[in-house]
PDB file with one MODEL, atoms N, CA, C and O in Angstrom:
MODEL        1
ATOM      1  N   UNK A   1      -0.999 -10.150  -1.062  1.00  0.00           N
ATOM      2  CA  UNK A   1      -1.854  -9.342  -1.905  1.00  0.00           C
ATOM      3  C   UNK A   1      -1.103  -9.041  -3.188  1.00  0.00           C
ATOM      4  O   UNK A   1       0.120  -8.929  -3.105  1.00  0.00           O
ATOM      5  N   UNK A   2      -1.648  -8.908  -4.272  1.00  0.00           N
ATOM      6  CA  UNK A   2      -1.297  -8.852  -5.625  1.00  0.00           C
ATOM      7  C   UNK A   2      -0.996  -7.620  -6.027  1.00  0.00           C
ATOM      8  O   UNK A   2      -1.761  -6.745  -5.623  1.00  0.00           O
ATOM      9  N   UNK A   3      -0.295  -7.361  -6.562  1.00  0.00           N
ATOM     10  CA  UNK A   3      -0.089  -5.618  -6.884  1.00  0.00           C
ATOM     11  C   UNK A   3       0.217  -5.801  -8.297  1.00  0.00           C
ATOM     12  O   UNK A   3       1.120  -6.519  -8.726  1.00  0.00           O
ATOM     13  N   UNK A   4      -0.899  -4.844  -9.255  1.00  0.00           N
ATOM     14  CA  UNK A   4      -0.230  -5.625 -10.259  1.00  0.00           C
ATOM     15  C   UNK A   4       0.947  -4.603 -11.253  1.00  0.00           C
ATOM     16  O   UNK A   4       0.718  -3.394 -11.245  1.00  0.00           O
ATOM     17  N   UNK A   5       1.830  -4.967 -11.849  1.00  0.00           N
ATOM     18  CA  UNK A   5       2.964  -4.362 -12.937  1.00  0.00           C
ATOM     19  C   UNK A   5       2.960  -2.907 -12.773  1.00  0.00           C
ATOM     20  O   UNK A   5       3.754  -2.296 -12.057  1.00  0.00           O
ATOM     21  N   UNK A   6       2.256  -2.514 -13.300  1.00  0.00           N
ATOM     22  CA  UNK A   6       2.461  -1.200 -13.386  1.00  0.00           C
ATOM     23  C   UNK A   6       2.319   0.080 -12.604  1.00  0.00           C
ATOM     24  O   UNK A   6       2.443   1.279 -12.855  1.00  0.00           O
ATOM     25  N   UNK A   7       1.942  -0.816 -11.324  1.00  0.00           N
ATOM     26  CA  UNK A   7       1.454  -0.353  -9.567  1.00  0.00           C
ATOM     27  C   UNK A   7       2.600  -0.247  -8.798  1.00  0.00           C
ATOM     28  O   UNK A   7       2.833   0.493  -7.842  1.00  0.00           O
ATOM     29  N   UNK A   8       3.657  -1.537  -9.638  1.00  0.00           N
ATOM     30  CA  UNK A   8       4.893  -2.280  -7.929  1.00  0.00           C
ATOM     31  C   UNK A   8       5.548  -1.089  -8.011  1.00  0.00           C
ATOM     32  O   UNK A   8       5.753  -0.693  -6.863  1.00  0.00           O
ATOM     33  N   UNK A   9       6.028  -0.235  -8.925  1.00  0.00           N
ATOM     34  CA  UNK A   9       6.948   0.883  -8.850  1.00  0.00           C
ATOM     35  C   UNK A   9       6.658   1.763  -7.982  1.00  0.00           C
ATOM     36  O   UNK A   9       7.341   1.927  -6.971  1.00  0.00           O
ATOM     37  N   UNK A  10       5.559   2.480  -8.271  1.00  0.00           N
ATOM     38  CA  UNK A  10       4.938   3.242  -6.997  1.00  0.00           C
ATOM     39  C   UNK A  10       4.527   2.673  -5.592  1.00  0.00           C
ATOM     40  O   UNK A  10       4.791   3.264  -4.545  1.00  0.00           O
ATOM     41  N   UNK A  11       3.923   1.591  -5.651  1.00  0.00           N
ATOM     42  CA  UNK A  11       4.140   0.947  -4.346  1.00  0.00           C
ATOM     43  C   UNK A  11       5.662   1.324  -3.529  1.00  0.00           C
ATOM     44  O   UNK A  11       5.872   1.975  -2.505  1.00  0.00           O
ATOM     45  N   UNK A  12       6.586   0.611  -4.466  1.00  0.00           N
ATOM     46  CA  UNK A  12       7.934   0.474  -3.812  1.00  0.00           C
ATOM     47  C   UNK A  12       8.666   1.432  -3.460  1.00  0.00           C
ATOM     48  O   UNK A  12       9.526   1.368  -2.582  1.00  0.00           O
ATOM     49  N   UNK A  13       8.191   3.055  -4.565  1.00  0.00           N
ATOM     50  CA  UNK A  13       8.891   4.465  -3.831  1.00  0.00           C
ATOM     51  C   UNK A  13       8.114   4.667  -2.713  1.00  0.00           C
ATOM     52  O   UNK A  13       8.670   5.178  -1.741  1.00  0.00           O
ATOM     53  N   UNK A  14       6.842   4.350  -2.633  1.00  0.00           N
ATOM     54  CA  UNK A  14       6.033   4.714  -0.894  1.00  0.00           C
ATOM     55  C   UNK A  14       6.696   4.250  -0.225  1.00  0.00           C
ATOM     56  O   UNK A  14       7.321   4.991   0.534  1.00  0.00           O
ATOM     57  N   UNK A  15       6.905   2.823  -0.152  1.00  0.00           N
ATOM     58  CA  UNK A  15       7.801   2.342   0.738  1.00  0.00           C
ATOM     59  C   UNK A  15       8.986   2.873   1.169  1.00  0.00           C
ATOM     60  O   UNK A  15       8.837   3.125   2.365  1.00  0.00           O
ATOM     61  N   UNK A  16      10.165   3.193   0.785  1.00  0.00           N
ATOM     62  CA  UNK A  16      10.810   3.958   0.641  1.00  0.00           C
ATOM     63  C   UNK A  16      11.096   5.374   1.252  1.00  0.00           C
ATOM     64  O   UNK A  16      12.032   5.724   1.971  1.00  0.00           O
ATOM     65  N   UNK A  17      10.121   6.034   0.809  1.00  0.00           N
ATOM     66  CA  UNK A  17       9.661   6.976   1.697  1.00  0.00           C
ATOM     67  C   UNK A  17       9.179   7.017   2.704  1.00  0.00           C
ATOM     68  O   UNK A  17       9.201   8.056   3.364  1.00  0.00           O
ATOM     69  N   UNK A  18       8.445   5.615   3.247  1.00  0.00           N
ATOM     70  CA  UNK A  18       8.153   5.626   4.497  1.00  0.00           C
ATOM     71  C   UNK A  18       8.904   4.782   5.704  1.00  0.00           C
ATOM     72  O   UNK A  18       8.640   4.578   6.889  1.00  0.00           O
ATOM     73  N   UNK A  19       9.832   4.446   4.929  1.00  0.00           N
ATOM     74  CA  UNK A  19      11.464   3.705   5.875  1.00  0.00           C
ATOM     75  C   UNK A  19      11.080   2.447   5.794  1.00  0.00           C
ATOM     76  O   UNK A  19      11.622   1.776   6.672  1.00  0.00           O
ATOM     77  N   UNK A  20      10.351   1.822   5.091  1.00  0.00           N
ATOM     78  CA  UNK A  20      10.338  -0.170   5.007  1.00  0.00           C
ATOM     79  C   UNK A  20      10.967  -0.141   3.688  1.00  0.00           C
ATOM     80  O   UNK A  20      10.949   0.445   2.605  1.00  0.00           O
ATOM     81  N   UNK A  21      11.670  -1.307   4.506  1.00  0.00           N
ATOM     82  CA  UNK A  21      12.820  -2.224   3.153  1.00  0.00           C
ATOM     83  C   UNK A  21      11.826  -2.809   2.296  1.00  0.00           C
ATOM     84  O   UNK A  21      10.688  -3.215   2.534  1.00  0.00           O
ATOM     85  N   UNK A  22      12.544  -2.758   1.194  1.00  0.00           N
ATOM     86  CA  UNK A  22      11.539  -3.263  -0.187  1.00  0.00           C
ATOM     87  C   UNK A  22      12.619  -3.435  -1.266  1.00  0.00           C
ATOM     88  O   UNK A  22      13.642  -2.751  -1.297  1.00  0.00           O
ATOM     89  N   UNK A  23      12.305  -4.429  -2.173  1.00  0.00           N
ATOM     90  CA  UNK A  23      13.188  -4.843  -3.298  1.00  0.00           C
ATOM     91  C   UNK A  23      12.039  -4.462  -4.309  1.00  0.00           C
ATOM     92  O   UNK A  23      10.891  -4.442  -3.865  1.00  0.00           O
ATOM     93  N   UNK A  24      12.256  -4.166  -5.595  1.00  0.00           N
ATOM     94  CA  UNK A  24      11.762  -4.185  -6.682  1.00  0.00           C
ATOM     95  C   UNK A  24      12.276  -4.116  -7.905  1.00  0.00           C
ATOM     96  O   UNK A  24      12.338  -3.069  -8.549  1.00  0.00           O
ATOM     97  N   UNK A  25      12.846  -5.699  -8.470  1.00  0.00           N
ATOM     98  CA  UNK A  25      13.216  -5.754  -9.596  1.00  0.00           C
ATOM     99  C   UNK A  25      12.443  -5.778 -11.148  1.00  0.00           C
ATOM    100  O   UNK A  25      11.282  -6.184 -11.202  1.00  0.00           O
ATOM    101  N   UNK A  26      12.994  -5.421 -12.127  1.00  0.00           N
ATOM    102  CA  UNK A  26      12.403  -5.879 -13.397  1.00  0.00           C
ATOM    103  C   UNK A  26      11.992  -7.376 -13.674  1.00  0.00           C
ATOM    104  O   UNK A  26      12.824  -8.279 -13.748  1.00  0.00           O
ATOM    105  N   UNK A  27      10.646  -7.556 -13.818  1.00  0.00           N
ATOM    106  CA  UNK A  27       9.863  -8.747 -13.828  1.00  0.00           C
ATOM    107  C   UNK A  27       9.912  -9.746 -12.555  1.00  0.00           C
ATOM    108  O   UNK A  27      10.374 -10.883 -12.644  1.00  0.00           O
ATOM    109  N   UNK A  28       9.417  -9.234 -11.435  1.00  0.00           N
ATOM    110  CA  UNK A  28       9.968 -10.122 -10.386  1.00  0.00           C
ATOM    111  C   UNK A  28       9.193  -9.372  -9.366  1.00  0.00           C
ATOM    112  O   UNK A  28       9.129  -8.150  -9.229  1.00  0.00           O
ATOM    113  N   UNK A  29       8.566 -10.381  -8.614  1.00  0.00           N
ATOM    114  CA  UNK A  29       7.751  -9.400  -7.381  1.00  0.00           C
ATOM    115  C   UNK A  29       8.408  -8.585  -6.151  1.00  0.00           C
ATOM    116  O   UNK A  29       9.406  -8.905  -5.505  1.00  0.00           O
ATOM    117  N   UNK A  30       7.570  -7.426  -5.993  1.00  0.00           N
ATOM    118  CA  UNK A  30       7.353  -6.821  -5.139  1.00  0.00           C
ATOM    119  C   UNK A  30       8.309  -7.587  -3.522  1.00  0.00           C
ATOM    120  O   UNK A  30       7.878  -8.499  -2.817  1.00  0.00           O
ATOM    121  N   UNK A  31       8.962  -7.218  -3.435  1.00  0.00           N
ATOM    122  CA  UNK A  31       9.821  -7.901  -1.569  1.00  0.00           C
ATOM    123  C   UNK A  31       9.542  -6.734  -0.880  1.00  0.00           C
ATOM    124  O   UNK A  31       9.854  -5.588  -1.206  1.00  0.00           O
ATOM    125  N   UNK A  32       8.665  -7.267   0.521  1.00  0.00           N
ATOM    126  CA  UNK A  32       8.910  -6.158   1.736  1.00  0.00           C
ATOM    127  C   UNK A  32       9.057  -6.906   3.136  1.00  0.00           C
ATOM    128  O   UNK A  32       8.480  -7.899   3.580  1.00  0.00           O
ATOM    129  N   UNK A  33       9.892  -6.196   3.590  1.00  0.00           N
ATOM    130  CA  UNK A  33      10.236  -6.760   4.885  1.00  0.00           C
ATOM    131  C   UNK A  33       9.293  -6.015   5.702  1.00  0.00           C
ATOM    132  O   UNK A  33       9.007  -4.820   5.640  1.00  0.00           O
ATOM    133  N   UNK A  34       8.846  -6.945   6.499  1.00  0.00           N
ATOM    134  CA  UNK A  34       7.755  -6.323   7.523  1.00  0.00           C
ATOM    135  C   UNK A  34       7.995  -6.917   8.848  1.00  0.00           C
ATOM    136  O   UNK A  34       7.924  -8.057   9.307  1.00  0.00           O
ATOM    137  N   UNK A  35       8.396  -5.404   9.442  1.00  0.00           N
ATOM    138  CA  UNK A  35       8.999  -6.031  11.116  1.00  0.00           C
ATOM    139  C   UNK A  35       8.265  -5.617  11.682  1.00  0.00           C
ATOM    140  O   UNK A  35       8.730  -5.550  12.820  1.00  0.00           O
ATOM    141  N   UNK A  36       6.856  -5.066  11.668  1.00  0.00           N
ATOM    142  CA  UNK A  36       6.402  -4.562  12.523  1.00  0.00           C
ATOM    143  C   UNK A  36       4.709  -4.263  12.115  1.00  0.00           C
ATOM    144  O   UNK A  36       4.300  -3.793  11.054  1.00  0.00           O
ATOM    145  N   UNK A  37       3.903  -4.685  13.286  1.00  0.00           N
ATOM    146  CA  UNK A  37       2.337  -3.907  12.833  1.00  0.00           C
ATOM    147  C   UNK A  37       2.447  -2.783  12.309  1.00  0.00           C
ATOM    148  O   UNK A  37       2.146  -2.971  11.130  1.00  0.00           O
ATOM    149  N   UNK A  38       2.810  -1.211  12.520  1.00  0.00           N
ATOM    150  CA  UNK A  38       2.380  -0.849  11.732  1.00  0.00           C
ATOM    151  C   UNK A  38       3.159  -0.335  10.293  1.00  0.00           C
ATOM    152  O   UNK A  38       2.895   0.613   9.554  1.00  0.00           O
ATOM    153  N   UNK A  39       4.224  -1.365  10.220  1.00  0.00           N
ATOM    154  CA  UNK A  39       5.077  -1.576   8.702  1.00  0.00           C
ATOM    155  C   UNK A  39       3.723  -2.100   8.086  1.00  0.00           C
ATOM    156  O   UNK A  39       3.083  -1.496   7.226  1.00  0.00           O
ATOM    157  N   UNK A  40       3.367  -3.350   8.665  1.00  0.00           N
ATOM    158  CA  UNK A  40       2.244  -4.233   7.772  1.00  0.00           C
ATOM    159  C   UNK A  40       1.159  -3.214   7.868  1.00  0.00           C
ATOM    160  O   UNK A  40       0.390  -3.457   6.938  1.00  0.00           O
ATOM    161  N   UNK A  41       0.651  -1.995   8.677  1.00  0.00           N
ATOM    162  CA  UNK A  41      -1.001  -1.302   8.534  1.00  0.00           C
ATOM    163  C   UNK A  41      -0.311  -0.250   7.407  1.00  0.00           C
ATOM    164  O   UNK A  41      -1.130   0.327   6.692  1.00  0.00           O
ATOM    165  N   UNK A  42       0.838  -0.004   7.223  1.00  0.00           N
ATOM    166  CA  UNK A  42       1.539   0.688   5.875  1.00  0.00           C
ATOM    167  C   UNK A  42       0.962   0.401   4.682  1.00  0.00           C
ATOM    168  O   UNK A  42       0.199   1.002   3.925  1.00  0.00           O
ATOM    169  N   UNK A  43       1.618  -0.887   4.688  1.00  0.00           N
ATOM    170  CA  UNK A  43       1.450  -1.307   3.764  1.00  0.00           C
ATOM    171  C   UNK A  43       0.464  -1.957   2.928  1.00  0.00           C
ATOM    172  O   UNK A  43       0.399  -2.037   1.701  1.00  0.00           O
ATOM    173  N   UNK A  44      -0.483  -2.518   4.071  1.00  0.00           N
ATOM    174  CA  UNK A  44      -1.525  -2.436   3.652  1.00  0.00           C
ATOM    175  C   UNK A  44      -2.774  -0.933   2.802  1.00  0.00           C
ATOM    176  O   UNK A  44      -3.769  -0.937   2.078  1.00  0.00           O
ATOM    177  N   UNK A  45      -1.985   0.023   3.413  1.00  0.00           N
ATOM    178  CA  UNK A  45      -2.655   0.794   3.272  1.00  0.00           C
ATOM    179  C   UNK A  45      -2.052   1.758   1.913  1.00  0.00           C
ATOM    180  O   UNK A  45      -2.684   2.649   1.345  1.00  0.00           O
ATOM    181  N   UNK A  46      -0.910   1.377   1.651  1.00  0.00           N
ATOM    182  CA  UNK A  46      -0.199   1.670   0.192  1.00  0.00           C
ATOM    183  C   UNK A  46      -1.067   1.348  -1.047  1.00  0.00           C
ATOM    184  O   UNK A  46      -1.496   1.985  -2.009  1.00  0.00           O
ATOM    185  N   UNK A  47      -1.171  -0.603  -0.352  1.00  0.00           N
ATOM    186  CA  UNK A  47      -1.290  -1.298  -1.781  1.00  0.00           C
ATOM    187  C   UNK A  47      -3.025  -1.215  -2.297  1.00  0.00           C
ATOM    188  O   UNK A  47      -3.596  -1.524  -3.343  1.00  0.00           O
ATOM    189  N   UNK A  48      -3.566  -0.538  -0.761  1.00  0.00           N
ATOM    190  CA  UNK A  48      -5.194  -0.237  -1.167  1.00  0.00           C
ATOM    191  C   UNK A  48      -5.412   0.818  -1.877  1.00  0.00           C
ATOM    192  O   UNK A  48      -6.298   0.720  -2.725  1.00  0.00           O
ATOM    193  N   UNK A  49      -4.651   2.176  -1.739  1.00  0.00           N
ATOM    194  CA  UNK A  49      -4.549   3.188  -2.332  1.00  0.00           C
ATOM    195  C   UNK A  49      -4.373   3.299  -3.627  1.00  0.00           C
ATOM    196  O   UNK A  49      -5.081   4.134  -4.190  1.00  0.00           O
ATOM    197  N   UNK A  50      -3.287   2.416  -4.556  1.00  0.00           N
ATOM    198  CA  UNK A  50      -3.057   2.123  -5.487  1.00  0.00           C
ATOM    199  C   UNK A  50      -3.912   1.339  -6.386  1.00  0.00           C
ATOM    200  O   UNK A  50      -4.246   1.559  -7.551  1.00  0.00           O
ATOM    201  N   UNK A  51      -4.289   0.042  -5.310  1.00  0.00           N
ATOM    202  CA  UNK A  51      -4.745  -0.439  -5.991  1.00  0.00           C
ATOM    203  C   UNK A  51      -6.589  -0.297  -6.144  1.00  0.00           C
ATOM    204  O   UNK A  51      -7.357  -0.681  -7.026  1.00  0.00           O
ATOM    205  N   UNK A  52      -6.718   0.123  -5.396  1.00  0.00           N
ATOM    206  CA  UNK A  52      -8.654   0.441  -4.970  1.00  0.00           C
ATOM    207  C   UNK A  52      -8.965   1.117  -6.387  1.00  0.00           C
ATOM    208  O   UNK A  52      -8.117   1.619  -7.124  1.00  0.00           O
ATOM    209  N   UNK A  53     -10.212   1.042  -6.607  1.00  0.00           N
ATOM    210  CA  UNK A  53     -10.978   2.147  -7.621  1.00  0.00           C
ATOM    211  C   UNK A  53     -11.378   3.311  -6.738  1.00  0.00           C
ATOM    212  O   UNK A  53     -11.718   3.162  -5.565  1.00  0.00           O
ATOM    213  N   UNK A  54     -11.306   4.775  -7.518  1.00  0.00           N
ATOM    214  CA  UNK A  54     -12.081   5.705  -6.592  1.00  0.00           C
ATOM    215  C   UNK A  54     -13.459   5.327  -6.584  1.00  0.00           C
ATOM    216  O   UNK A  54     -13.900   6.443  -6.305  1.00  0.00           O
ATOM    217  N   UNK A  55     -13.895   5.019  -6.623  1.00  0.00           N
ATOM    218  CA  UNK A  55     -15.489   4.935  -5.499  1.00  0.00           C
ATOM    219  C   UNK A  55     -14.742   3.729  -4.420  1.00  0.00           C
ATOM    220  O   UNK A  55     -14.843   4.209  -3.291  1.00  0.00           O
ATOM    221  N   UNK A  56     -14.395   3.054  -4.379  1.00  0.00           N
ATOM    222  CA  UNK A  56     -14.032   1.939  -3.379  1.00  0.00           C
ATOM    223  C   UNK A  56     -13.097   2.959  -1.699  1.00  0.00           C
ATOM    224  O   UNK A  56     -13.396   2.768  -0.520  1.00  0.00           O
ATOM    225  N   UNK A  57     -12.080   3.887  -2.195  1.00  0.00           N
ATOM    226  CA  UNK A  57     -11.280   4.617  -1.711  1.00  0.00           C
ATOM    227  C   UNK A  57     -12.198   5.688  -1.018  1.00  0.00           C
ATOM    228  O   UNK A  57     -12.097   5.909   0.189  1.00  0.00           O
ATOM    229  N   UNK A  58     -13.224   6.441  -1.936  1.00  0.00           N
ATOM    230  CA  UNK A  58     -14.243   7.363  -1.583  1.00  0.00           C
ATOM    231  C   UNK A  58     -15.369   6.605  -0.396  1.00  0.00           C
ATOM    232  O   UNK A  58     -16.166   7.165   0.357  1.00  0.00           O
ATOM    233  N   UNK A  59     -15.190   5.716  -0.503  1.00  0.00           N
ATOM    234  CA  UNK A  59     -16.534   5.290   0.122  1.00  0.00           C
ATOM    235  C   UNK A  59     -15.409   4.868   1.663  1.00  0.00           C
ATOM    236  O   UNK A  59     -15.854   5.164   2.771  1.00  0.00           O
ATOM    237  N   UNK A  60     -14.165   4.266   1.567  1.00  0.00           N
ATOM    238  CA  UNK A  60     -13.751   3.993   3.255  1.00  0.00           C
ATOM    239  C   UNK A  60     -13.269   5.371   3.780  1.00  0.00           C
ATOM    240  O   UNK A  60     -13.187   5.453   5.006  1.00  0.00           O
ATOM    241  N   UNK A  61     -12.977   6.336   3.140  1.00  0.00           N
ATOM    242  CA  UNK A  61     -12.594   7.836   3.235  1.00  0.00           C
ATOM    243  C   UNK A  61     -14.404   8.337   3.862  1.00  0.00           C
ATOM    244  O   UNK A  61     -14.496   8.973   4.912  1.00  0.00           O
ATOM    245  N   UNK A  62     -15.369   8.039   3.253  1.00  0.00           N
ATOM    246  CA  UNK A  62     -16.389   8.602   4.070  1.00  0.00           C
ATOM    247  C   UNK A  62     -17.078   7.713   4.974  1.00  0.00           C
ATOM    248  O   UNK A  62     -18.196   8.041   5.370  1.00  0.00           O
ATOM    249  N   UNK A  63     -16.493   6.506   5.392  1.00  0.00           N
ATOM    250  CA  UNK A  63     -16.605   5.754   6.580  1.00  0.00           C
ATOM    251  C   UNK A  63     -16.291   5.833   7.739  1.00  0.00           C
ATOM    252  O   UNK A  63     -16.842   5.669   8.827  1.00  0.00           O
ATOM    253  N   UNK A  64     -14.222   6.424   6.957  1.00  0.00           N
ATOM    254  CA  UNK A  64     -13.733   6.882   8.173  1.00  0.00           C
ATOM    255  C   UNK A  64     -14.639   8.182   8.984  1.00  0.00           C
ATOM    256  O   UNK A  64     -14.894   8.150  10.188  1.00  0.00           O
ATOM    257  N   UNK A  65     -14.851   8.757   8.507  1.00  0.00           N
ATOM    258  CA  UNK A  65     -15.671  10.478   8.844  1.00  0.00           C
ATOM    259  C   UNK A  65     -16.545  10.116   9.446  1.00  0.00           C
ATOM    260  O   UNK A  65     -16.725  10.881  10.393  1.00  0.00           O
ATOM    261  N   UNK A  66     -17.577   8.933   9.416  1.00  0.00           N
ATOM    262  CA  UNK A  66     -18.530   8.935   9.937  1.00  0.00           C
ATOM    263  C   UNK A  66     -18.006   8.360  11.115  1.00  0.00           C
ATOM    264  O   UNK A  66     -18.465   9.071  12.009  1.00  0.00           O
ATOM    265  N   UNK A  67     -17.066   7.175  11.812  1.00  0.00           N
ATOM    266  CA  UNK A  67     -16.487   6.744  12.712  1.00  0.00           C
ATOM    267  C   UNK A  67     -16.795   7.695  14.209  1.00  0.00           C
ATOM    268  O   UNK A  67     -16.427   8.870  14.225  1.00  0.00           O
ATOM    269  N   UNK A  68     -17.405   7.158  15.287  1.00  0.00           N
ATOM    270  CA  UNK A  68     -17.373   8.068  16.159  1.00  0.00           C
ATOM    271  C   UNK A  68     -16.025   7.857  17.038  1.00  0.00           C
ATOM    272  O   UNK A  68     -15.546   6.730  17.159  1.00  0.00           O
ATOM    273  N   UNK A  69     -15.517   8.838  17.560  1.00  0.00           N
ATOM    274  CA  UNK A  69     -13.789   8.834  17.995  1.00  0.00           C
ATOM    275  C   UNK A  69     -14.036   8.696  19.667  1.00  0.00           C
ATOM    276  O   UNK A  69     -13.073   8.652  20.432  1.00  0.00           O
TER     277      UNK A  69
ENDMDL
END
């Protein structure tokens, strides 16, 4: 998945904060080591946050709610 420039920085402190290894150099993509499902449901869920529009974010936020548990 594409993250673009001005996203990878913040991507890469989430990471960080959430204990997955990650490289992020000047002009050079995004590196994450992913050892684990839910490293990868992380991260997936980083790069949607960032990268989603709010209505896109608003609308799986009131999907989740409707979800019966």
């Amino acid at each position: 998945m594409a993250v673009e420039c001005c996203d990878r920085w913040q991507v890469y402190f989430r990471l960080q904060e959430l204990g997955i290894a990650c490289q992020c150099r000047p002009h050079q993509p995004l590196w994450v080591d992913i050892t684990s499902p839910n490293a990868a449901l992380q991260l997936w869920s980083v790069v949607r946050h960032v990268s989603g529009s709010r209505q896109d974010l608003a609308q799986w936020l009131d999907h989740c709610w409707q979800l019966a548990v």
